[in-house]
ChimeraX commands (.cxc) that place a marker at each C-alpha (Angstrom):
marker #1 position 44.27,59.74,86.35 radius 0.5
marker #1 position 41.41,61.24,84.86 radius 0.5
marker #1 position 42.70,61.64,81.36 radius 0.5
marker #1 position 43.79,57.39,81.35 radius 0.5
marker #1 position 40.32,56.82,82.13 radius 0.5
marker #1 position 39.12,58.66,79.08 radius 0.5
marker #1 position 41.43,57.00,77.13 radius 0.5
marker #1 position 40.53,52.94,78.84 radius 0.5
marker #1 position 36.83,54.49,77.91 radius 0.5
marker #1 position 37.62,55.47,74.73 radius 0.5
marker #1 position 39.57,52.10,73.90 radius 0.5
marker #1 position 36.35,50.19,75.60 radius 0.5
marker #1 position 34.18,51.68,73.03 radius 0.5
marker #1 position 36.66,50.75,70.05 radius 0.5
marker #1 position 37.05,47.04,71.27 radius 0.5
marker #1 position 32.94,46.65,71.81 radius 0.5
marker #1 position 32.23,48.30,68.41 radius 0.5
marker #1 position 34.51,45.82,66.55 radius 0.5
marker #1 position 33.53,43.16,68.14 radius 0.5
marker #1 position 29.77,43.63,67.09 radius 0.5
marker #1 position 30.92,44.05,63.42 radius 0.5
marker #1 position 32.80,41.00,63.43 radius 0.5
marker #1 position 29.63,38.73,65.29 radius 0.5
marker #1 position 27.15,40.60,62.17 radius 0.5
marker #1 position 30.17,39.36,59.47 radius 0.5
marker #1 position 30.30,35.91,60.68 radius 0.5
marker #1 position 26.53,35.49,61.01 radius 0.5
marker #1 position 26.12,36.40,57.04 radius 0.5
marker #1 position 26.80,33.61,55.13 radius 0.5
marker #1 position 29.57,34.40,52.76 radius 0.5
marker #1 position 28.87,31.58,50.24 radius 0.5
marker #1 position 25.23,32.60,49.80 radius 0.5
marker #1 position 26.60,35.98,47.98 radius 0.5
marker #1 position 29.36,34.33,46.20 radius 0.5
marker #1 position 29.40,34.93,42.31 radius 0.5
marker #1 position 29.98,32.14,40.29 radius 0.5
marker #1 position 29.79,31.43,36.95 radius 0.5
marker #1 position 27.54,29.26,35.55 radius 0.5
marker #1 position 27.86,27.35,32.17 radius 0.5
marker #1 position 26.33,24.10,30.70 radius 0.5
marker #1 position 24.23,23.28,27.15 radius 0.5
marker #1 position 20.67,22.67,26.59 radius 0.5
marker #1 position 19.42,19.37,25.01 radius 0.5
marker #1 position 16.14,18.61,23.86 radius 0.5
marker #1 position 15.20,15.15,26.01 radius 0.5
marker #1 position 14.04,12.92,23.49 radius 0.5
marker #1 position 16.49,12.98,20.84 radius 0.5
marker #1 position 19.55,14.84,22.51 radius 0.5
marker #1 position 19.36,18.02,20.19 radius 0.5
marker #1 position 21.16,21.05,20.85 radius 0.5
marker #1 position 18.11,23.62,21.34 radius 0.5
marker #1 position 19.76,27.19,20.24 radius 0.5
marker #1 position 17.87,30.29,21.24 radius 0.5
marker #1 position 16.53,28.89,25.01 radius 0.5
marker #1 position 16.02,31.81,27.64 radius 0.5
marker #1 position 18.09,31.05,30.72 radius 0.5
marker #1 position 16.11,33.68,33.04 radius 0.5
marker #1 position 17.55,34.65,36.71 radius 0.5
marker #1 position 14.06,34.87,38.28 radius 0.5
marker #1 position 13.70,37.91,40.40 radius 0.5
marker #1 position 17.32,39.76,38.91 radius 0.5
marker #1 position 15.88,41.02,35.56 radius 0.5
marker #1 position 18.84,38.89,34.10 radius 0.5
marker #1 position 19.26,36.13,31.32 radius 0.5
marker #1 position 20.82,35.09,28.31 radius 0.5
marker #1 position 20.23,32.70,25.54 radius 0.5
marker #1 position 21.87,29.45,24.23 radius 0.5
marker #1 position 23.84,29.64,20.86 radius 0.5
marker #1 position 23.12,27.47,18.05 radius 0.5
marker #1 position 25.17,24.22,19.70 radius 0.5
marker #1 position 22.71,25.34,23.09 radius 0.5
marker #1 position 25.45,26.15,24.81 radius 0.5
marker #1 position 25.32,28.95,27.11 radius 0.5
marker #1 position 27.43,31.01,29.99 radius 0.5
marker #1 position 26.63,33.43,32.93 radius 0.5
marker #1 position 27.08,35.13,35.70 radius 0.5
marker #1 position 24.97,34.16,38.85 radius 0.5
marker #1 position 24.96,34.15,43.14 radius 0.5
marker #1 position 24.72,31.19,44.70 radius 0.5
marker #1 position 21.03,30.73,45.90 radius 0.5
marker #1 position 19.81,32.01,42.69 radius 0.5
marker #1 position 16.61,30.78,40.96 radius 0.5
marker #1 position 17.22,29.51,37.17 radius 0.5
marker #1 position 14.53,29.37,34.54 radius 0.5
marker #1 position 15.11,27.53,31.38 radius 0.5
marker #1 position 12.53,28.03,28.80 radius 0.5
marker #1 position 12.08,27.28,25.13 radius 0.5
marker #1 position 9.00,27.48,22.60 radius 0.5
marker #1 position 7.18,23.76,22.60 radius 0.5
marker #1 position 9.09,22.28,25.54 radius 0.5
marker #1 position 8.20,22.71,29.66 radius 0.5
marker #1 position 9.91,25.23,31.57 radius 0.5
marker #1 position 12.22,23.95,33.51 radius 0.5
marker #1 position 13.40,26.04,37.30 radius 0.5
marker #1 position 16.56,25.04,39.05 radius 0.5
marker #1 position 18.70,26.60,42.18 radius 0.5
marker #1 position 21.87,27.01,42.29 radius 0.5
marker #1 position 23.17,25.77,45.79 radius 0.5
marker #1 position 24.09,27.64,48.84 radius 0.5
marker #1 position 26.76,24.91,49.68 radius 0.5
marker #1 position 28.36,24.89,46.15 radius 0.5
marker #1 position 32.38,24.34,46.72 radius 0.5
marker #1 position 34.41,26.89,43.77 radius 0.5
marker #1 position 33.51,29.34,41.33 radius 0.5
marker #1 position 31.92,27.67,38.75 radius 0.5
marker #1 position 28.85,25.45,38.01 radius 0.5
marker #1 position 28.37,23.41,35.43 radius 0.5
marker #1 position 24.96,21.20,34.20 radius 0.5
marker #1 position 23.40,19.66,31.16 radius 0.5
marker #1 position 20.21,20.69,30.97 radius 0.5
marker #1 position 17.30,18.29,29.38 radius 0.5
marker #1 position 13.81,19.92,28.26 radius 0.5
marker #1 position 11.21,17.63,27.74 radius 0.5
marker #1 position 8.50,18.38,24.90 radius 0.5
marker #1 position 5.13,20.22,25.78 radius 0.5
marker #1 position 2.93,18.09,24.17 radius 0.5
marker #1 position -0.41,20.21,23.58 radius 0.5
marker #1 position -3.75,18.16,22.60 radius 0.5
marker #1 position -6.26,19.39,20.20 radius 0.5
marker #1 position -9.48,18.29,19.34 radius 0.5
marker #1 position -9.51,15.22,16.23 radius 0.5
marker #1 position -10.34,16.22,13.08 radius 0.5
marker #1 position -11.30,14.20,9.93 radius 0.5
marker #1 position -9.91,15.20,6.52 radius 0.5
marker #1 position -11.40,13.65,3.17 radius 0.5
marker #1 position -10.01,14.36,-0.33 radius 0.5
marker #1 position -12.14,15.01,-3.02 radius 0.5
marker #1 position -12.80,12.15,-5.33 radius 0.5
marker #1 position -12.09,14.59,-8.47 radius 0.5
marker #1 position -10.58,17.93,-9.10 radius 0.5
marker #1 position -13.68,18.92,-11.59 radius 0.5
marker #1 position -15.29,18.06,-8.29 radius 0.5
marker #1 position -13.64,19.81,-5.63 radius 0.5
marker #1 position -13.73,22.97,-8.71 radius 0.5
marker #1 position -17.70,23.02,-8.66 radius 0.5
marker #1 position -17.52,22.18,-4.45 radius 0.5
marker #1 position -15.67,25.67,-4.12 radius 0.5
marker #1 position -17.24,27.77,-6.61 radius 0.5
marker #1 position -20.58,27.07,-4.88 radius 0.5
marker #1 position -19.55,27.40,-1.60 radius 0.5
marker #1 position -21.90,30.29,0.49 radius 0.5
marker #1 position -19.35,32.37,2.20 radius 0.5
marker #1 position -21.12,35.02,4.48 radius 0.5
marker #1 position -21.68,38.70,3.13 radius 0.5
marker #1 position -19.71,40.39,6.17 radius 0.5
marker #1 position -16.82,37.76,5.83 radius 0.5
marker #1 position -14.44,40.22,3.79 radius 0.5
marker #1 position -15.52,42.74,6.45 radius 0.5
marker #1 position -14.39,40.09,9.22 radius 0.5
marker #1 position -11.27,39.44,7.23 radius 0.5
marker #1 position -10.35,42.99,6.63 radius 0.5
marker #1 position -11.27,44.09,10.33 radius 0.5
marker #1 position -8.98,41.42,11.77 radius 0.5
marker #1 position -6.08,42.10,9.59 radius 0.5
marker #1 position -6.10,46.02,10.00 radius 0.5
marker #1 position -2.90,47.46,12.06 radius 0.5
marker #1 position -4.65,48.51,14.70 radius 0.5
marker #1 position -6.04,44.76,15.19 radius 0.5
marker #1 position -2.59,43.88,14.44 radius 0.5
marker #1 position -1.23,46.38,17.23 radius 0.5
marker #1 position -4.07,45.10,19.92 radius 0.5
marker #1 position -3.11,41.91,19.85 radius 0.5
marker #1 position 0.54,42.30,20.02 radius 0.5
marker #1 position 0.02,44.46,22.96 radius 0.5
marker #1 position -2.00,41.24,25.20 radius 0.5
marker #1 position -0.17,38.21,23.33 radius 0.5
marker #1 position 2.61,37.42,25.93 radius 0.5
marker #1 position 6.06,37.13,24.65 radius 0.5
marker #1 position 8.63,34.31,24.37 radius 0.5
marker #1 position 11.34,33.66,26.17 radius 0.5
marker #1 position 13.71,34.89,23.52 radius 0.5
marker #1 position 11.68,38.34,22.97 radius 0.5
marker #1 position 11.35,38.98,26.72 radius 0.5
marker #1 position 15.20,38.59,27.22 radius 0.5
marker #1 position 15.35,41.02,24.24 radius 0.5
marker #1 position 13.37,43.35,25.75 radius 0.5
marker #1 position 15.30,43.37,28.95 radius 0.5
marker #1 position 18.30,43.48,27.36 radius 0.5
marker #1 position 17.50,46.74,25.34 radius 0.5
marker #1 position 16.26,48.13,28.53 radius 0.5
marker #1 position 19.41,47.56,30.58 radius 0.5
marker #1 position 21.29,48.95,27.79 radius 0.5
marker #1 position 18.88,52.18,27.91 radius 0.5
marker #1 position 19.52,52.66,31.75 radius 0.5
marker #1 position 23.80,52.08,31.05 radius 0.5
marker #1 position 23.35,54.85,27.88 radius 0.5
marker #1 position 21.84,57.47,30.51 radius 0.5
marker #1 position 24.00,56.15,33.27 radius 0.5
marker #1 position 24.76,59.81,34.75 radius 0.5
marker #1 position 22.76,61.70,33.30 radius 0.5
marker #1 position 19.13,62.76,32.56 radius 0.5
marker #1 position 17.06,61.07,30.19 radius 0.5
marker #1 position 15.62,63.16,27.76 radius 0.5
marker #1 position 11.97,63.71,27.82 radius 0.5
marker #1 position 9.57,63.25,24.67 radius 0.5
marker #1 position 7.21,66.26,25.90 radius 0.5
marker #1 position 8.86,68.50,23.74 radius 0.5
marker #1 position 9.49,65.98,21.06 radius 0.5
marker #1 position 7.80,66.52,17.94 radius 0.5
marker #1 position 8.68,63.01,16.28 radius 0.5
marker #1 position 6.99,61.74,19.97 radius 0.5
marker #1 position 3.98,63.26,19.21 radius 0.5
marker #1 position 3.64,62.77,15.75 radius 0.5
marker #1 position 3.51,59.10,16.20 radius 0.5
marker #1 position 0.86,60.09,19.40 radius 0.5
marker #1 position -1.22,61.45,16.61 radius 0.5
marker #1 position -0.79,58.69,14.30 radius 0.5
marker #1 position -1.40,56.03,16.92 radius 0.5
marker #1 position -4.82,57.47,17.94 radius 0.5
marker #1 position -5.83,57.69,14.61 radius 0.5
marker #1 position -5.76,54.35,14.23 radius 0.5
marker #1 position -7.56,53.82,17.10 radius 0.5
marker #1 position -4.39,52.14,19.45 radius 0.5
marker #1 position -5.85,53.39,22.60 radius 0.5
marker #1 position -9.54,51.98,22.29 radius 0.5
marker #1 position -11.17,49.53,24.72 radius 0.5
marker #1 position -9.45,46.14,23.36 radius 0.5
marker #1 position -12.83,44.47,25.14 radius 0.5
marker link #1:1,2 radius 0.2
marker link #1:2,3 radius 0.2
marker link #1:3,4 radius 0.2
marker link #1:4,5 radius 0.2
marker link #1:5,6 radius 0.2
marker link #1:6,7 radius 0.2
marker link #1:7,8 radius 0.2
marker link #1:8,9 radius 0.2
marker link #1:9,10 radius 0.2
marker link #1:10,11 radius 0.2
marker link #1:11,12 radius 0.2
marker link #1:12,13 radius 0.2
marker link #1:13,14 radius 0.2
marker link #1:14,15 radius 0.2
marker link #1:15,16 radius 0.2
marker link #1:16,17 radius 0.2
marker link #1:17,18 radius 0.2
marker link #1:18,19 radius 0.2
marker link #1:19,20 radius 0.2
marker link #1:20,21 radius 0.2
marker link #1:21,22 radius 0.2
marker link #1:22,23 radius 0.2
marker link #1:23,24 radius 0.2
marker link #1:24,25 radius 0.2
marker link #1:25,26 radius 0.2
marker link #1:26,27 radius 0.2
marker link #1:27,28 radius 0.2
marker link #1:28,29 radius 0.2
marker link #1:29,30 radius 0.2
marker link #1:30,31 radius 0.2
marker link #1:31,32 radius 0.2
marker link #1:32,33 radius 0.2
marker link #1:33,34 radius 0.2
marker link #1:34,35 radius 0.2
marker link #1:35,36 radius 0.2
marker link #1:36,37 radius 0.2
marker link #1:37,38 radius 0.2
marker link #1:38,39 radius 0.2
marker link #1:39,40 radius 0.2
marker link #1:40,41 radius 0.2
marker link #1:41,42 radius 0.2
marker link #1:42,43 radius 0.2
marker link #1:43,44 radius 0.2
marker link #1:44,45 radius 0.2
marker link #1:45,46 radius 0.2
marker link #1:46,47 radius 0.2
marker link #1:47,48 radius 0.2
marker link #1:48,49 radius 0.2
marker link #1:49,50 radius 0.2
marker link #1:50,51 radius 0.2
marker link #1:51,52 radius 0.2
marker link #1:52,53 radius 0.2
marker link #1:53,54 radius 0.2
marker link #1:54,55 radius 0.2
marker link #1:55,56 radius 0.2
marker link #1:56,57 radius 0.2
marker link #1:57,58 radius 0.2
marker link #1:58,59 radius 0.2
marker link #1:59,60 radius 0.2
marker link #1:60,61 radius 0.2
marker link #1:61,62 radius 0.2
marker link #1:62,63 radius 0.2
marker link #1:63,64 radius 0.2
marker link #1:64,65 radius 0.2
marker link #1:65,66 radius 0.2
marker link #1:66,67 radius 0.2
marker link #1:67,68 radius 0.2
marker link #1:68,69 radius 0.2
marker link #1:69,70 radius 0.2
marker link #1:70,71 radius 0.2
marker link #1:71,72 radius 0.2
marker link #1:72,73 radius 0.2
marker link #1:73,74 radius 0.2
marker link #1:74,75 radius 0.2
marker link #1:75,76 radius 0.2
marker link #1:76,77 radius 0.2
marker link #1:77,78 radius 0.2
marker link #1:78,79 radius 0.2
marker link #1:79,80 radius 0.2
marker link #1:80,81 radius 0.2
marker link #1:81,82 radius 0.2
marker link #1:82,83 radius 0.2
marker link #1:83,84 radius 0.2
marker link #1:84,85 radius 0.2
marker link #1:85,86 radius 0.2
marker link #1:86,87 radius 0.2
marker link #1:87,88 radius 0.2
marker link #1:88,89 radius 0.2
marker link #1:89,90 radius 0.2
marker link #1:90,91 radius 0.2
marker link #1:91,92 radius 0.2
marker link #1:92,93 radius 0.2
marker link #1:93,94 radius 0.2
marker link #1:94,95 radius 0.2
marker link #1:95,96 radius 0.2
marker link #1:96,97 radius 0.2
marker link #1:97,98 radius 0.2
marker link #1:98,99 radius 0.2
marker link #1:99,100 radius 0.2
marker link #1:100,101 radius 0.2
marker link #1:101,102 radius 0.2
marker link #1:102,103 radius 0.2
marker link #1:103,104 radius 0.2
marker link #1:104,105 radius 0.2
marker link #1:105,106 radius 0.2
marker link #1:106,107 radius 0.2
marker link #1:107,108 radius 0.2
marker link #1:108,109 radius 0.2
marker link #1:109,110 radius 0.2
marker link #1:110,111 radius 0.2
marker link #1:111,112 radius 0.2
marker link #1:112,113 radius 0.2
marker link #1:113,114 radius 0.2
marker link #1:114,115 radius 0.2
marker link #1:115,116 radius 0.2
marker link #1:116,117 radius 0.2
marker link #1:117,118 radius 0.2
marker link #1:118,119 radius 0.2
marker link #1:119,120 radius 0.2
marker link #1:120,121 radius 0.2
marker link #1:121,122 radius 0.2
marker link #1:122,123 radius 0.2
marker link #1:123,124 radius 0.2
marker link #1:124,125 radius 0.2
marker link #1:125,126 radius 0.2
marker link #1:126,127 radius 0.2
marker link #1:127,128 radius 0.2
marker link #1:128,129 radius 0.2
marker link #1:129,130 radius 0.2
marker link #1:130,131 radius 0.2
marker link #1:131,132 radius 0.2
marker link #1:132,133 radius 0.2
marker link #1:133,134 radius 0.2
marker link #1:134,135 radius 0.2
marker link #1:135,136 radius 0.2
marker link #1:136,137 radius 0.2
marker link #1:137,138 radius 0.2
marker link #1:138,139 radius 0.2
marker link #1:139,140 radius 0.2
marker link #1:140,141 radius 0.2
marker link #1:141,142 radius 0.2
marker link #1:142,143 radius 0.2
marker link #1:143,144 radius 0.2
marker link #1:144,145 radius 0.2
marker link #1:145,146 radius 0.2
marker link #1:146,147 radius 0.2
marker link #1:147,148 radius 0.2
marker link #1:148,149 radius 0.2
marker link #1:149,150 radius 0.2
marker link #1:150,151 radius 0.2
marker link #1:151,152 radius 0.2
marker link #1:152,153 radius 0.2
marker link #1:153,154 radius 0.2
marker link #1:154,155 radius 0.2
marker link #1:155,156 radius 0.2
marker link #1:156,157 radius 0.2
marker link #1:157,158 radius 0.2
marker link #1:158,159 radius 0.2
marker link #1:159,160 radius 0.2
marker link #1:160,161 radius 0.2
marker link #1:161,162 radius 0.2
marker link #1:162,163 radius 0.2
marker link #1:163,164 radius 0.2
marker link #1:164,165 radius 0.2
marker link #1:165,166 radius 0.2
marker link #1:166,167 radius 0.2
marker link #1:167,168 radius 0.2
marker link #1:168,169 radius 0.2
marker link #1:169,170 radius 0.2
marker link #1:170,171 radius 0.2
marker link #1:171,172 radius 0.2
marker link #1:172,173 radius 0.2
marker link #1:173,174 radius 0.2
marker link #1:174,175 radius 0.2
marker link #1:175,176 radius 0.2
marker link #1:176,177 radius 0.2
marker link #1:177,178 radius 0.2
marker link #1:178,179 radius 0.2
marker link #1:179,180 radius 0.2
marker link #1:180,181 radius 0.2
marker link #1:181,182 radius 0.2
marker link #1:182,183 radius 0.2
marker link #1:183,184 radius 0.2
marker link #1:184,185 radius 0.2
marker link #1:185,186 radius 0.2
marker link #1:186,187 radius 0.2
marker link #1:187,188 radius 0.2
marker link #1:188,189 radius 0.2
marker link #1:189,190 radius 0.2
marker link #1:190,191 radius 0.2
marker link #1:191,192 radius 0.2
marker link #1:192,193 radius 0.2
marker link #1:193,194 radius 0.2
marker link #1:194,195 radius 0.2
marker link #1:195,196 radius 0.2
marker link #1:196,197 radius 0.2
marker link #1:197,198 radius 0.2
marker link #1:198,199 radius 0.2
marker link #1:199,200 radius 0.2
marker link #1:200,201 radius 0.2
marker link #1:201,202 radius 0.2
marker link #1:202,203 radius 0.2
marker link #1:203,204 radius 0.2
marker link #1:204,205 radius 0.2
marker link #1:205,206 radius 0.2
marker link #1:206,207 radius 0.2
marker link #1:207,208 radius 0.2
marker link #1:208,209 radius 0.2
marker link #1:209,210 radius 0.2
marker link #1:210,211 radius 0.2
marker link #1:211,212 radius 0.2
marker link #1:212,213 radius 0.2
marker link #1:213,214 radius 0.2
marker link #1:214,215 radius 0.2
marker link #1:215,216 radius 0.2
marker link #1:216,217 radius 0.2
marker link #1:217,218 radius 0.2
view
C-alpha cells in the first residue's frame, strides 16, 4: 500500500510538471519566432530606378545585406523584426515585418524617396575676357598661412582624424559588420590571438603616435 502511493505520488508530480510546460509553450507565440525569408527590390520613387548597393539593416540583430545592381535583395529574418532600408541621398526608410504573417516568405517593393538637402544661393558670373580673368587671378591676395592651412588639413593624421568622427554609410557599416562576424566564425572555438606580443602590432602603435593619431581631435 505504501509503495502504490509512492508511485500515484510520483506519477502526480510527472502529470503536474508537464502540464506547466505545455501552459508556458502555448502562451509563447510561435509565429513571433518564426524565420522567414524575406526578398523584394529597391526602387528609387521618382523615376522607378533600381538603386544597387542599399543597406537592408535588421535593427537591433547586427544583421544586413545589400541590394545588387538590379536592387534586388534576399534575407533571412523573424517575424517581428525591425527593417531599415538606407541609401546615400534618399530617406531612410524602417518597416516591420508582421507578427501575423501567414508562410515562410515575405515579399515587398520597396520605394525611397530623395533627401533633398538645401543650401544657401549662390551667384556665379563669368568673366567678360580670359586676358581678364588671367590678370583677376594673378593678382589675387591669398593669405601667407594658406599653404600652411592647406598642407595641415591634407596631412594623414588630419586625414586619419576625420575618418575616425565622419560616420559611415550604410554600405561601409554593413561591411564592417560583415568582416566582424566573419572574425568571430574564424576564431569560432578557439582563442583569439593577442597583439601584446605582436611586433607588426606595435610597430604600427609606434607609427600611429608619431603621427600624432591619438591627440585631442578638439
Amino acid at each position: 500500500m505504501l509503495r502504490m502511493q509512492k508511485i500515484f505520488r510520483y506519477l502526480l508530480f510527472i502529470l503536474t510538471l508537464f502540464c506547466s510546460q505545455f501552459s508556458k509553450a502555448q502562451t509563447i507565440s510561435p509565429s513571433k519566432d518564426t524565420v522567414i525569408q524575406l526578398y523584394g527590390i529597391v526602387l528609387s520613387a521618382d523615376s522607378l530606378k533600381a538603386l544597387s548597393g542599399t543597406s537592408i539593416i535588421v535593427e537591433n540583430k547586427g544583421r544586413g545585406t545589400i541590394s545588387n545592381n538590379q536592387g534586388v535583395f534576399s534575407i533571412v529574418v523573424e517575424k517581428g523584426d525591425v527593417i531599415r532600408f538606407s541609401s546615400i541621398g534618399f530617406k531612410d526608410v524602417v518597416k516591420e515585418i508582421p507578427t501575423n504573417l501567414k508562410g515562410t516568405d515575405f515579399s515587398v517593393i520597396q520605394l525611397m524617396v530623395n533627401d533633398t538637402a538645401y543650401l544657401p544661393s549662390t551667384i556665379i558670373k563669368a568673366r567678360p575676357t580670359r586676358a581678364q580673368f588671367e590678370r583677376d587671378f594673378v593678382n589675387t591676395n591669398i593669405p601667407a598661412d594658406a599653404y600652411e592651412i592647406a598642407r595641415e588639413n591634407t596631412s594623414i593624421a588630419k586625414r586619419r582624424i576625420l575618418l575616425s568622427i565622419l560616420p559611415a554609410d550604410g554600405t561601409e557599416a554593413v561591411s564592417s559588420q560583415m568582416r566582424q562576424q566573419a572574425q568571430k566564425y574564424y576564431y569560432q572555438g578557439q582563442q583569439p590571438p593577442i597583439n601584446l606580443f605582436n611586433p607588426a602590432a606595435w610597430a604600427d602603435f609606434i607609427q600611429a603616435w608619431k603621427r600624432g593619431d591619438f591627440k585631442s581631435k578638439q
